[in-house]
N, C-alpha and C positions, 0 to 999 in steps of 0.2 A: 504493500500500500504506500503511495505518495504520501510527500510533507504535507502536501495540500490538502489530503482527503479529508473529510470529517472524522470526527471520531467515532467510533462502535457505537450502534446504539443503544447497546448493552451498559455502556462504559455511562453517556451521558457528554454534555460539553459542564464547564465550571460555569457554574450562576452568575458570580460576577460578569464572565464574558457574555452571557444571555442577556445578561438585563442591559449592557451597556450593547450590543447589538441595536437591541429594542427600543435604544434612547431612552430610559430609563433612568441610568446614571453612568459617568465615568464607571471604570474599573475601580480604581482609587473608592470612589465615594460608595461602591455595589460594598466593596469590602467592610467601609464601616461600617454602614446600616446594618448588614448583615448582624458583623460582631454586634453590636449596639440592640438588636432584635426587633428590628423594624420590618424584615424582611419574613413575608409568609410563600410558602411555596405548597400549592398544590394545597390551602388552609393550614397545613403546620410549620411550625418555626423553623427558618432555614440557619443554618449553622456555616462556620468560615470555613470553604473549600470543597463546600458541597460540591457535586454534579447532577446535572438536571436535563430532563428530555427536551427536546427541541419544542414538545406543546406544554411545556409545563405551564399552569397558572400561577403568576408572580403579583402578590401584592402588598405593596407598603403603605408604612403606616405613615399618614401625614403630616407629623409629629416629628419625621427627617427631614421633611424639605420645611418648616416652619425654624426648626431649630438649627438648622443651616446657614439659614438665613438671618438670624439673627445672631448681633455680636456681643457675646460675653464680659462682663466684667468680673472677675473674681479678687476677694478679699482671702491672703494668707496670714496665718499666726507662723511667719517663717523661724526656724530654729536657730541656734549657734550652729556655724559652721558652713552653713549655705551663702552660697554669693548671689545678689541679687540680679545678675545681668547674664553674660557669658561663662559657661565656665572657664578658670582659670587656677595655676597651681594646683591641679589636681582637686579643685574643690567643686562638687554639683551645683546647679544654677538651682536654683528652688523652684524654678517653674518644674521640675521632675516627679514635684510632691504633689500635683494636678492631677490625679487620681481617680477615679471612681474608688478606691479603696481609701483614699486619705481623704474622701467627703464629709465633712460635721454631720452629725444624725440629726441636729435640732434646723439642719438647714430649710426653711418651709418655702423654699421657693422652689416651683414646682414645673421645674425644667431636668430630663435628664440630664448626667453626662455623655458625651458621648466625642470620638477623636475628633469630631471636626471642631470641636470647642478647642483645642488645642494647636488648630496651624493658624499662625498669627501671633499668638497668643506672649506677652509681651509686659516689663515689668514698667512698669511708672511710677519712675522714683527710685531710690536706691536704698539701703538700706547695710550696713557694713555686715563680712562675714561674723564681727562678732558682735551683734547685736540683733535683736529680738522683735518681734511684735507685727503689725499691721504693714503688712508689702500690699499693691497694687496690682494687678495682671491683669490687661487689657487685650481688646479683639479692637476697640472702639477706640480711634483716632481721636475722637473731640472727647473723651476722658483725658486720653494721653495728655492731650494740650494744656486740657484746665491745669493740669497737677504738676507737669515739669515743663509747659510753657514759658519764655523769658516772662509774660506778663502777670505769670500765677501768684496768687498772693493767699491763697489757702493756707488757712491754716497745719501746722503738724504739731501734737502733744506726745511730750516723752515723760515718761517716768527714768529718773538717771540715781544710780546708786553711786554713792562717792565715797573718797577716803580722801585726808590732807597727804599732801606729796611729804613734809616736813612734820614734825614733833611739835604738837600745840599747846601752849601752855595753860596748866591749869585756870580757869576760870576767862578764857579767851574765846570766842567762836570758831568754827572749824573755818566759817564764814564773814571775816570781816565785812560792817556795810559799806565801806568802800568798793569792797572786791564784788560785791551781790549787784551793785549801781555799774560797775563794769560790763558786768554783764547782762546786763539789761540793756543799755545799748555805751558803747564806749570802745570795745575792742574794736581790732582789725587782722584780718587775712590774709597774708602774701600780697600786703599792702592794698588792700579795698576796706572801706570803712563796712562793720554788720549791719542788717537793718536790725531796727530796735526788736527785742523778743521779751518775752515776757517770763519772770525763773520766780520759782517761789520754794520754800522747803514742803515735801509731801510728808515727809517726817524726818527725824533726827537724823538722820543719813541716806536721806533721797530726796534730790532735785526734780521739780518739775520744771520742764522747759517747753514753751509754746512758740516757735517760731515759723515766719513766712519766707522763707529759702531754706534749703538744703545743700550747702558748700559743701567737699568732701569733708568729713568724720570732723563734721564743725563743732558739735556738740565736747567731743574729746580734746580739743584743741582750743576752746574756748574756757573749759574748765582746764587745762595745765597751765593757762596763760594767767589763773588765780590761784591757782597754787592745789587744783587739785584733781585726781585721779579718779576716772572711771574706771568700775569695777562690775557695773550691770546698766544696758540701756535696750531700755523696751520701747517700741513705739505704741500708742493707744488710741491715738485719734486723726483722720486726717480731717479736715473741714467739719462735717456734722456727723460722720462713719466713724464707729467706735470699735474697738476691737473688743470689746465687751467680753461674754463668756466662751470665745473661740479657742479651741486648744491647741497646744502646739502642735507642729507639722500638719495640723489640720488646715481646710479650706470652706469658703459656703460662695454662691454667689452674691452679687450685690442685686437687692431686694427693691422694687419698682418703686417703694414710697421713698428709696435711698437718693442720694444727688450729693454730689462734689462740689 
């Protein structure tokens, strides 16, 4: 038998090349639906790599080309150790942790997972590998823009745990109000004045920090420039999105009444 010929019809041809025959969908996209189970064949649930007769009845569920079609945004509790962008030194990007397995069970938005939520799929914003809390991951360009646009002025809240770099003398603050006024607006960056941010004590040894840019690991370098050491930095807020009861390396999407 030729390269050309069909295959047996014993054998069957693969679904995916059926349905994309049929215009249906790419190959690519027959593949996810499939996995994802959008895909019925002959009324039962078709599986990844099936084969199917040349009259088989194919249909899906409308629930792929709506979800397709619409662009994602997802909120991560990203962990120590992940990098927010590319990987690099050997360290995973945390968009990896976009899972159907690493999905929050309390998530009530009522959209599957499914792979096409993932080509695009993109951080906004950064977040250092050792630090914690509320990452952004977009499909949707006018997110992107709001939150790391040159004109974005949203807000971002950090919970920052400190130590004094130096030995502080009894009955002294770990915090001079001089050094606290610094930071609030006074420093500067590899020579650029900060915009003003707003820092308050959350408790005896954690800063809150509210600020509208994101310089690289400005938070850390803004505290060693007062004399003091970051030891744990969480992100918890971007603009009105809270990272509320999300757990780490878990994910949910961002919810319809939500906005940046």
């Amino acid at each position: 038998m030729s390269p050309q010929s069909p295959a047996p019809a014993a054998d069957g041809v693969r679904l995916s090349k059926v349905m994309a025959e049929r215009g249906l969908a790419s190959r690519r996209e027959a593949d996810e639906w499939i996995e994802a189970g959008w895909v019925d064949v002959n009324g039962q649930p078709a599986v990844l790599g099936q084969r199917v007769m040349p009259d088989a009845v194919i249909t899906i569920d409308p629930l792929a080309r709506q979800q397709q079609a619409q662009r994602v945004t997802v909120l991560l509790n990203k962990p120590i150790g992940y990098v927010s962008g590319q990987a690099e030194d050997g360290y995973q990007p945390a968009s990896v942790l976009f899972t159907a397995a690493n999905r929050w069970s309390d998530d009530q938005v009522p959209l599957k997972w499914h792979h096409g939520h993932v080509r695009g799929l993109a951080p906004a914003g950064r977040l250092d590998i050792d630090s914690t809390g509320l990452l952004v991951l977009t499909q949707d360009g006018r997110v992107a823009k709001q939150l790391i646009g040159e004109d974005s002025s949203i807000e971002k809240e950090y919970l920052v745990r400190v130590r004094p770099l130096r030995p502080v003398p009894d009955g002294e603050p770990m915090l001079p109000p001089q050094a606290m006024r610094a930071l609030h607006h006074g420093l500067e960056l590899d020579g650029r004045r900060l915009k003003p941010a707003r820092v308050s004590w959350a408790n005896e040894d954690q800063l809150r920090f509210v600020l509208r840019e994101g310089r690289k690991r400005q938070i850390r370098r803004m505290c060693e420039l007062v004399g003091l050491d970051v030891t744990g930095l969480k992100r918890v807020r971007i603009g009105s999105v809270v990272l509320g009861k999300l757990p780490v390396g878990q994910w949910r999407y961002l919810r319809p009444d939500e906005r940046f």
